[in-house]
C-alpha positions in Angstrom: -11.3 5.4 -26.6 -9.0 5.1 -23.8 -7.0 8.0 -22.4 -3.8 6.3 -22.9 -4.6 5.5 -26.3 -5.1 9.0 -27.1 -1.8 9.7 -25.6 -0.1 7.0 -27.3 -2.1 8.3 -30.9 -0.5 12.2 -30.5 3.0 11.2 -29.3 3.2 9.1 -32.7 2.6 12.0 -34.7 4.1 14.8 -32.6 2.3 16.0 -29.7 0.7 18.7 -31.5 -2.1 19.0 -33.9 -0.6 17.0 -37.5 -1.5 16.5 -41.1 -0.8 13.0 -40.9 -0.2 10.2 -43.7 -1.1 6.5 -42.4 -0.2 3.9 -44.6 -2.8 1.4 -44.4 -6.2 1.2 -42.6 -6.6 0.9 -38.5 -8.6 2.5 -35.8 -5.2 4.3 -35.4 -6.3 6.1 -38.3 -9.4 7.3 -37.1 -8.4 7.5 -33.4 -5.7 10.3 -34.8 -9.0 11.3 -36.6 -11.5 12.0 -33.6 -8.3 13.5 -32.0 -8.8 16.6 -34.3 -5.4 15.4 -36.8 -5.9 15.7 -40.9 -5.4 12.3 -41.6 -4.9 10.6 -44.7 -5.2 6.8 -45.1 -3.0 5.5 -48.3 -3.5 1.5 -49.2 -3.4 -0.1 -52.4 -7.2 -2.0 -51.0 -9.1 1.6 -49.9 -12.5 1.0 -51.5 -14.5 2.0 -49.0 -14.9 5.5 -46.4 -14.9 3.4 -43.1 -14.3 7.1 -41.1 -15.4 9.9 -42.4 -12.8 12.4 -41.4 -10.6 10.7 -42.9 -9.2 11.2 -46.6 -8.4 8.0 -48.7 -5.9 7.5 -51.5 -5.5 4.3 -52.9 -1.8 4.2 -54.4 0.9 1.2 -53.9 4.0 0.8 -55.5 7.4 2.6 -54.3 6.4 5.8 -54.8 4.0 7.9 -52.7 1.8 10.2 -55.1 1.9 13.2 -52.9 3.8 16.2 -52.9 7.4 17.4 -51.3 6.9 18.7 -47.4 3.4 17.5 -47.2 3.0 15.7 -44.1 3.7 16.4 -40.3 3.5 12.6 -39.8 3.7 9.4 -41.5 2.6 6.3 -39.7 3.8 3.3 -41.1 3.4 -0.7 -40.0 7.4 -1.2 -39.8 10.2 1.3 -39.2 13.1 -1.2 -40.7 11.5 -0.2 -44.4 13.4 -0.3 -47.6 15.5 2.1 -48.3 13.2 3.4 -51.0 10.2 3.5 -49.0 12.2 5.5 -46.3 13.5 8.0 -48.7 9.8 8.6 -50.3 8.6 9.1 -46.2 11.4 11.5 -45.9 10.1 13.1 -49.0 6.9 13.9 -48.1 7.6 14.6 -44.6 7.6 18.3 -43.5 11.0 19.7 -41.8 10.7 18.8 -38.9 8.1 16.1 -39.0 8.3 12.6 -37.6 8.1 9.1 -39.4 6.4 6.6 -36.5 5.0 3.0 -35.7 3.6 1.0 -33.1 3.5 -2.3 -31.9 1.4 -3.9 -28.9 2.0 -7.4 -25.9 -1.4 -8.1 -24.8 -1.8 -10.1 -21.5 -2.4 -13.4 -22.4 -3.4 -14.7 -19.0 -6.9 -13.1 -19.0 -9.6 -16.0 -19.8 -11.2 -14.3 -22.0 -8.1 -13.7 -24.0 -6.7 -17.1 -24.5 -10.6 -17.7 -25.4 -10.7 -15.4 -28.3 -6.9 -17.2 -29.2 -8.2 -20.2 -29.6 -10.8 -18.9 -31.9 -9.2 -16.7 -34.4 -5.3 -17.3 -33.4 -2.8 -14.9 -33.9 -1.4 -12.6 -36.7 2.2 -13.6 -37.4 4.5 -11.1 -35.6 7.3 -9.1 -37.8 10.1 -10.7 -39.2 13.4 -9.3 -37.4 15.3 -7.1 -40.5 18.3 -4.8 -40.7 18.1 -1.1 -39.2 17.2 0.0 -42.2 16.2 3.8 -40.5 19.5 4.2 -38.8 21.7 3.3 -41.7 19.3 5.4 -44.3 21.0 8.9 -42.6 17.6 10.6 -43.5 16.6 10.5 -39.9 17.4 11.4 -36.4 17.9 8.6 -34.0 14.5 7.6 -33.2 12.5 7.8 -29.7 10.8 5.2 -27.9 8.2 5.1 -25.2 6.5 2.4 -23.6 2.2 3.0 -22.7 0.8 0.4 -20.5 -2.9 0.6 -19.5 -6.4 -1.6 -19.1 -9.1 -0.7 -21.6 -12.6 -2.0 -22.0 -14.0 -3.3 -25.2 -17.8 -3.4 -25.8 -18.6 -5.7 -28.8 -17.9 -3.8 -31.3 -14.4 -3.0 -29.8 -13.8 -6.3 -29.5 -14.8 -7.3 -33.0 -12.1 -4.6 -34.5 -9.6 -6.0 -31.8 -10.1 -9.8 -33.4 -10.3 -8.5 -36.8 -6.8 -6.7 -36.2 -4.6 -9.1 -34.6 -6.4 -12.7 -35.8 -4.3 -15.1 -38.1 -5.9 -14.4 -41.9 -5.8 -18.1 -42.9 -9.1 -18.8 -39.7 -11.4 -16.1 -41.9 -14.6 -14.2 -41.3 -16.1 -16.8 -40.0 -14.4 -17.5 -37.2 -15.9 -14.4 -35.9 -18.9 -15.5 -35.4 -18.0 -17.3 -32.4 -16.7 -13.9 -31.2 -20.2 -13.2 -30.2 -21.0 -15.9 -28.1 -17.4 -15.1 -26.7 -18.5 -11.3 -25.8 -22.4 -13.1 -24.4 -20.4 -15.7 -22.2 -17.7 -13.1 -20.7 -19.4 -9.9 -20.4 -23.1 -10.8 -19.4 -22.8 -9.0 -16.2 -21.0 -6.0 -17.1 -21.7 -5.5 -20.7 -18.0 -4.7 -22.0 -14.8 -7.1 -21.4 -11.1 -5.5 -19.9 -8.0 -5.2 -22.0 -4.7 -5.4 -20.6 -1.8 -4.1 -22.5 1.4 -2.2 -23.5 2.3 -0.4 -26.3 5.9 0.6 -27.6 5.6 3.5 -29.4 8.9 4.9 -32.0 9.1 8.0 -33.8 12.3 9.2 -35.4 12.3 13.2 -37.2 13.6 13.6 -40.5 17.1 15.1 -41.4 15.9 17.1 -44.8 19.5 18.3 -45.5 20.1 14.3 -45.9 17.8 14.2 -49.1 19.0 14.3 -52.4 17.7 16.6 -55.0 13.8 15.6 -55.1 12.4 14.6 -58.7 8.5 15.6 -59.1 5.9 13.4 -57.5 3.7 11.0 -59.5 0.2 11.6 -59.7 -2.4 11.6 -57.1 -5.4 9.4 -57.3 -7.7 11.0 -54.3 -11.1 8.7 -54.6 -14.0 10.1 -52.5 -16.3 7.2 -51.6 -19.6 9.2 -50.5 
Protein backbone atom coordinates (compact mmCIF):
# COMPACT_ATOMS: atom_id res chain seq x y z
CA UNK A 1 0.00 0.00 0.00
CA UNK A 2 1.38 3.35 -0.76
CA UNK A 3 1.50 6.21 1.74
CA UNK A 4 -0.48 8.41 -0.38
CA UNK A 5 -2.99 5.97 -0.85
CA UNK A 6 -3.52 5.67 2.69
CA UNK A 7 -3.92 9.34 2.83
CA UNK A 8 -6.16 9.54 0.00
CA UNK A 9 -8.31 6.32 1.83
CA UNK A 10 -8.83 8.46 5.45
CA UNK A 11 -9.48 11.82 3.90
CA UNK A 12 -12.43 10.07 2.00
CA UNK A 13 -14.00 8.98 5.05
CA UNK A 14 -12.95 11.71 7.46
CA UNK A 15 -9.53 11.78 8.71
CA UNK A 16 -10.41 9.96 11.72
CA UNK A 17 -11.10 6.38 12.55
CA UNK A 18 -14.90 5.63 10.59
CA UNK A 19 -17.58 3.03 10.44
CA UNK A 20 -17.74 3.16 6.85
CA UNK A 21 -20.41 1.99 4.15
CA UNK A 22 -18.76 1.23 0.53
CA UNK A 23 -21.05 0.56 -1.97
CA UNK A 24 -19.60 -1.98 -4.17
CA UNK A 25 -16.37 -4.05 -3.93
CA UNK A 26 -12.54 -2.39 -4.45
CA UNK A 27 -9.25 -2.53 -2.79
CA UNK A 28 -10.65 0.80 -1.47
CA UNK A 29 -12.70 -1.26 0.61
CA UNK A 30 -10.07 -3.21 2.18
CA UNK A 31 -7.35 -0.43 2.05
CA UNK A 32 -10.01 1.55 4.53
CA UNK A 33 -9.93 -2.00 6.10
CA UNK A 34 -6.12 -2.57 6.89
CA UNK A 35 -6.30 1.17 7.92
CA UNK A 36 -8.13 0.12 11.12
CA UNK A 37 -11.93 1.57 9.60
CA UNK A 38 -15.33 -0.74 10.24
CA UNK A 39 -16.11 -1.17 6.84
CA UNK A 40 -18.94 -2.52 5.27
CA UNK A 41 -19.11 -3.50 1.61
CA UNK A 42 -22.97 -3.38 0.20
CA UNK A 43 -23.46 -4.89 -3.70
CA UNK A 44 -26.21 -6.63 -5.10
CA UNK A 45 -23.16 -9.48 -6.54
CA UNK A 46 -21.27 -10.00 -2.80
CA UNK A 47 -21.01 -13.83 -2.73
CA UNK A 48 -17.83 -14.16 -1.65
CA UNK A 49 -15.41 -12.72 1.67
CA UNK A 50 -12.58 -11.44 -0.56
CA UNK A 51 -11.21 -9.36 2.91
CA UNK A 52 -11.75 -10.56 5.86
CA UNK A 53 -12.22 -7.44 8.00
CA UNK A 54 -14.67 -6.53 6.02
CA UNK A 55 -18.52 -7.05 6.58
CA UNK A 56 -20.74 -7.89 3.42
CA UNK A 57 -24.34 -7.17 2.76
CA UNK A 58 -25.76 -8.01 -0.38
CA UNK A 59 -28.83 -5.54 -0.89
CA UNK A 60 -29.65 -3.41 -4.35
CA UNK A 61 -32.56 -1.57 -5.07
CA UNK A 62 -33.28 2.14 -3.84
CA UNK A 63 -33.29 1.54 -0.43
CA UNK A 64 -30.29 0.87 1.86
CA UNK A 65 -31.27 -1.90 4.53
CA UNK A 66 -29.55 -0.31 7.38
CA UNK A 67 -30.51 1.82 10.08
CA UNK A 68 -30.89 5.84 10.68
CA UNK A 69 -27.28 7.50 11.76
CA UNK A 70 -25.31 4.41 11.05
CA UNK A 71 -22.48 5.29 9.15
CA UNK A 72 -19.48 7.93 9.51
CA UNK A 73 -18.90 7.36 5.76
CA UNK A 74 -20.41 6.29 2.73
CA UNK A 75 -18.21 5.72 -0.34
CA UNK A 76 -19.96 5.66 -3.38
CA UNK A 77 -18.75 5.26 -7.29
CA UNK A 78 -20.52 8.73 -8.44
CA UNK A 79 -21.45 11.78 -6.33
CA UNK A 80 -24.14 13.11 -9.12
CA UNK A 81 -26.62 10.14 -7.75
CA UNK A 82 -30.31 10.11 -7.83
CA UNK A 83 -31.99 12.03 -5.80
CA UNK A 84 -33.24 8.86 -4.03
CA UNK A 85 -29.98 7.31 -3.59
CA UNK A 86 -28.74 10.63 -2.10
CA UNK A 87 -31.49 10.93 0.37
CA UNK A 88 -31.01 7.07 1.60
CA UNK A 89 -26.91 8.13 1.94
CA UNK A 90 -28.05 11.00 3.98
CA UNK A 91 -30.11 8.64 5.88
CA UNK A 92 -27.78 6.47 7.04
CA UNK A 93 -25.11 8.84 7.53
CA UNK A 94 -24.25 9.93 11.13
CA UNK A 95 -24.45 13.94 11.93
CA UNK A 96 -21.74 14.99 10.84
CA UNK A 97 -20.53 12.26 8.55
CA UNK A 98 -19.30 12.57 5.01
CA UNK A 99 -20.78 11.05 1.67
CA UNK A 100 -17.31 10.61 -0.72
CA UNK A 101 -15.94 9.26 -4.17
CA UNK A 102 -12.89 9.05 -6.04
CA UNK A 103 -11.70 9.03 -9.37
CA UNK A 104 -8.04 8.46 -10.89
CA UNK A 105 -5.66 9.95 -14.57
CA UNK A 106 -3.03 7.39 -14.84
CA UNK A 107 0.08 8.41 -16.99
CA UNK A 108 -0.33 6.90 -20.12
CA UNK A 109 3.16 7.51 -21.46
CA UNK A 110 4.82 4.74 -19.40
CA UNK A 111 5.49 1.66 -21.84
CA UNK A 112 4.29 -0.55 -19.82
CA UNK A 113 1.08 1.24 -19.47
CA UNK A 114 -0.02 1.67 -23.05
CA UNK A 115 1.14 -2.18 -23.07
CA UNK A 116 -1.43 -3.37 -20.58
CA UNK A 117 -3.98 -0.86 -22.84
CA UNK A 118 -3.67 -2.62 -25.63
CA UNK A 119 -4.42 -5.70 -23.81
CA UNK A 120 -7.39 -5.28 -21.77
CA UNK A 121 -8.39 -1.54 -22.91
CA UNK A 122 -10.12 0.73 -20.90
CA UNK A 123 -13.36 0.94 -18.66
CA UNK A 124 -15.66 3.55 -20.08
CA UNK A 125 -15.30 6.74 -18.00
CA UNK A 126 -18.62 8.38 -16.29
CA UNK A 127 -21.20 9.84 -18.20
CA UNK A 128 -21.24 13.77 -17.34
CA UNK A 129 -24.93 14.25 -15.33
CA UNK A 130 -26.59 17.07 -13.37
CA UNK A 131 -25.33 18.20 -9.78
CA UNK A 132 -27.51 16.14 -8.39
CA UNK A 133 -25.62 16.66 -4.67
CA UNK A 134 -25.70 20.44 -4.80
CA UNK A 135 -29.36 20.75 -5.78
CA UNK A 136 -30.42 17.76 -3.24
CA UNK A 137 -29.85 20.56 -0.14
CA UNK A 138 -28.98 17.38 2.07
CA UNK A 139 -25.38 18.33 1.89
CA UNK A 140 -22.75 20.84 2.45
CA UNK A 141 -20.82 22.04 -0.45
CA UNK A 142 -18.44 19.32 -1.03
CA UNK A 143 -14.42 19.38 -0.80
CA UNK A 144 -12.01 18.39 -3.19
CA UNK A 145 -8.34 17.41 -3.07
CA UNK A 146 -6.05 16.41 -5.61
CA UNK A 147 -3.18 13.19 -4.47
CA UNK A 148 -0.51 12.67 -7.04
CA UNK A 149 2.17 9.98 -6.35
CA UNK A 150 4.26 6.86 -8.02
CA UNK A 151 3.35 3.45 -6.62
CA UNK A 152 4.79 0.06 -7.39
CA UNK A 153 2.78 -2.93 -8.38
CA UNK A 154 4.12 -6.47 -7.91
CA UNK A 155 1.90 -9.02 -9.89
CA UNK A 156 -0.70 -9.32 -7.91
CA UNK A 157 -1.06 -5.42 -7.76
CA UNK A 158 -1.05 -5.30 -11.03
CA UNK A 159 -3.56 -8.00 -11.78
CA UNK A 160 -6.28 -5.97 -9.38
CA UNK A 161 -5.09 -2.77 -11.28
CA UNK A 162 -6.22 -4.51 -14.80
CA UNK A 163 -9.06 -6.19 -13.36
CA UNK A 164 -10.27 -2.61 -12.03
CA UNK A 165 -10.02 -0.24 -14.80
CA UNK A 166 -10.11 -2.92 -18.10
CA UNK A 167 -13.02 -2.60 -20.57
CA UNK A 168 -15.60 -5.77 -19.45
CA UNK A 169 -16.46 -6.66 -23.08
CA UNK A 170 -12.05 -8.05 -23.48
CA UNK A 171 -12.86 -10.69 -20.40
CA UNK A 172 -10.84 -12.89 -18.15
CA UNK A 173 -8.90 -13.98 -20.56
CA UNK A 174 -7.28 -11.28 -21.62
CA UNK A 175 -5.49 -11.45 -18.46
CA UNK A 176 -3.52 -13.96 -19.10
CA UNK A 177 -1.32 -11.98 -21.19
CA UNK A 178 -1.01 -9.74 -18.09
CA UNK A 179 1.60 -12.14 -16.93
CA UNK A 180 3.86 -12.16 -19.66
CA UNK A 181 3.27 -8.29 -19.41
CA UNK A 182 4.57 -8.22 -15.63
CA UNK A 183 7.71 -11.15 -16.89
CA UNK A 184 8.70 -8.76 -19.85
CA UNK A 185 8.61 -5.39 -17.78
CA UNK A 186 9.71 -6.17 -14.40
CA UNK A 187 12.37 -9.05 -14.86
CA UNK A 188 14.99 -6.87 -13.28
CA UNK A 189 13.28 -5.34 -10.54
CA UNK A 190 10.44 -7.67 -9.70
CA UNK A 191 7.49 -4.97 -9.40
CA UNK A 192 6.51 -2.26 -12.25
CA UNK A 193 5.97 1.89 -11.24
CA UNK A 194 2.63 3.52 -11.25
CA UNK A 195 2.23 7.06 -11.99
CA UNK A 196 -0.86 8.81 -10.96
CA UNK A 197 -3.37 11.31 -9.48
CA UNK A 198 -6.24 10.99 -7.66
CA UNK A 199 -9.19 13.64 -7.14
CA UNK A 200 -10.73 12.93 -4.13
CA UNK A 201 -14.62 14.67 -3.05
CA UNK A 202 -16.31 14.43 0.14
CA UNK A 203 -19.34 16.63 0.98
CA UNK A 204 -20.95 16.35 5.06
CA UNK A 205 -24.43 15.86 5.38
CA UNK A 206 -27.00 18.62 6.47
CA UNK A 207 -29.40 16.31 8.78
CA UNK A 208 -31.79 19.20 9.52
CA UNK A 209 -32.37 18.98 5.55
CA UNK A 210 -34.05 15.41 5.88
CA UNK A 211 -37.54 14.84 6.08
CA UNK A 212 -39.15 12.77 8.69
CA UNK A 213 -37.35 9.26 8.24
CA UNK A 214 -39.69 6.10 7.66
CA UNK A 215 -38.24 2.69 9.13
CA UNK A 216 -35.48 0.95 7.29
CA UNK A 217 -36.10 -2.30 5.29
CA UNK A 218 -34.55 -5.33 6.37
CA UNK A 219 -31.01 -6.26 6.58
CA UNK A 220 -29.64 -9.28 4.92
CA UNK A 221 -25.99 -9.59 6.58
CA UNK A 222 -24.52 -12.92 4.80
CA UNK A 223 -21.25 -14.26 6.52
CA UNK A 224 -19.33 -16.19 3.90
CA UNK A 225 -16.81 -18.17 6.21
Amino acid sequence: MSSSGGRVANWLVGDQLACVLHLGDSSLAYRLADLGHEVTICSPDARHVQHELVGYVRAGGERLPFVHDAFDAVVVPDLHDAPVALAEYARVLRPSGVVSTVSHAYDDSIPWLRRLREIVGVAPGPVPTADTLAASGLFHEAETETFAAWEKLDLAGLMAFARETMDRSRGEAALAEVHTLFRTYAEHTGFLRLRHSTTAVRARVDKAALPEQAPPPDTLLLDFR
